[in-house]
SERO-4910 file (N, C-alpha, C, O; in steps of 0.05 Angstrom, whole numbers):
BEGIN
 pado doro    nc1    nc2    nc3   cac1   cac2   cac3    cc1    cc2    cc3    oc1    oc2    oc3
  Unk    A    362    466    174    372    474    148    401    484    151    418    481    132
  Unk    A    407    496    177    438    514    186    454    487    180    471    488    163
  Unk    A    449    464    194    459    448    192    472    435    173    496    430    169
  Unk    A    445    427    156    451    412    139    481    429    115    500    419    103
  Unk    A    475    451    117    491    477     91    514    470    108    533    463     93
  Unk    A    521    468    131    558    462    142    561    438    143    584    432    149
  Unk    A    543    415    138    559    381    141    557    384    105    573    367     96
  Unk    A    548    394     90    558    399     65    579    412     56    597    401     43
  Unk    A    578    435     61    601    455     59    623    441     69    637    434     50
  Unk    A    634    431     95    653    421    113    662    392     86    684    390     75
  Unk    A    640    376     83    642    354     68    658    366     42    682    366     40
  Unk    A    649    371     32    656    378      4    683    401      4    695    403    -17
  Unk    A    689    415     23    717    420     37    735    404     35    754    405     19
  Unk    A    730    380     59    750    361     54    757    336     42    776    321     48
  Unk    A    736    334     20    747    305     -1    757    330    -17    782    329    -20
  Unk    A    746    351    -27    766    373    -48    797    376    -37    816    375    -52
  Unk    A    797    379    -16    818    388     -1    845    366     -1    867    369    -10
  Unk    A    831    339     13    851    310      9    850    308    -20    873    310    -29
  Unk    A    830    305    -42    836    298    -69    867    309    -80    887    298    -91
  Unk    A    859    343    -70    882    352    -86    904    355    -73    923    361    -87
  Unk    A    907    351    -42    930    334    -33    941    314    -37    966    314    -37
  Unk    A    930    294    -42    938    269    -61    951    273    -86    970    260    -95
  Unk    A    938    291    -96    940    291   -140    977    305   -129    993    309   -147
  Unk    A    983    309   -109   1000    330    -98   1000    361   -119   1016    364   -137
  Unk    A    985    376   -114    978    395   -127    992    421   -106    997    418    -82
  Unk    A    996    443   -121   1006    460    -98    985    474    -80    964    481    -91
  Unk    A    989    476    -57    972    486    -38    956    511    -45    934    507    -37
  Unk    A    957    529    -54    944    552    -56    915    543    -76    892    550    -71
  Unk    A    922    529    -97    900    513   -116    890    493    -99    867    491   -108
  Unk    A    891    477    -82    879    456    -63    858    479    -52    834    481    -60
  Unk    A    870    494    -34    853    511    -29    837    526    -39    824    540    -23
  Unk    A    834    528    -64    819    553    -76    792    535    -86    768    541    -84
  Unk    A    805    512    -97    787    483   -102    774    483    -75    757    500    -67
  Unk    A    784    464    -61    770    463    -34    751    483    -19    736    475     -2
  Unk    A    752    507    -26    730    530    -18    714    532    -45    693    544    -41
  Unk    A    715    526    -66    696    533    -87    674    503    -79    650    500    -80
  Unk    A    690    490    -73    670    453    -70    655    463    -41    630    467    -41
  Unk    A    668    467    -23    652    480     -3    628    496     -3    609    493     13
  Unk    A    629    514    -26    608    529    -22    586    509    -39    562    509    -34
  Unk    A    601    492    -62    574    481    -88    564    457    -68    541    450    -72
  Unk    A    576    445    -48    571    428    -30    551    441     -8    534    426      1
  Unk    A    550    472      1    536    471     16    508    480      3    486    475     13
  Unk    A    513    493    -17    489    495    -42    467    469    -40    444    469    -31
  Unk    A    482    449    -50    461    430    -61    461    412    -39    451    390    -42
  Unk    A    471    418    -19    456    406     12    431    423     19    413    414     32
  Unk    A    433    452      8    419    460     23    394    470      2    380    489      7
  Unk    A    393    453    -25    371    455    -47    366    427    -44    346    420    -57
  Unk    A    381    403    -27    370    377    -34    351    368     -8    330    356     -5
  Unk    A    368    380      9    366    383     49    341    377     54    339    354     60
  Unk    A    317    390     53    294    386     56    285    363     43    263    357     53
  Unk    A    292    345     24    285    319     18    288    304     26    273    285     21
  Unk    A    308    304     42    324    287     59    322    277     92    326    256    103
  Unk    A    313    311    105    315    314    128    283    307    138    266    306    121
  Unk    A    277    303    168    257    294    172    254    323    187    272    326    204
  Unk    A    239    343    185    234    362    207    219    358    226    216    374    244
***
């Protein structure tokens, strides 16, 4: 389950993170984005996770 919540979190970090490096957005908002996706990323890895994962 540890798992799955950081290849989510991590994931959803960094497409948030490149997106709004791309849009060229200023850094402090990339980042604030990029940690709010992080956490809703490791959320619903880790409310979806057990459907997914074989234990």
């Amino acid at each position: 389950m540890r798992t799955i919540m950081l290849w989510g979190g991590g994931l959803g970090f960094f497409l948030a993170a490149v997106a709004g490096l791309a849009a060229d957005r200023p850094l402090d908002l990339v980042l604030r984005d990029a940690a709010a996706a992080g956490l809703a990323g490791a959320w619903m890895l880790r409310w979806g996770g057990p459907n997914w994962s074989a234990h």
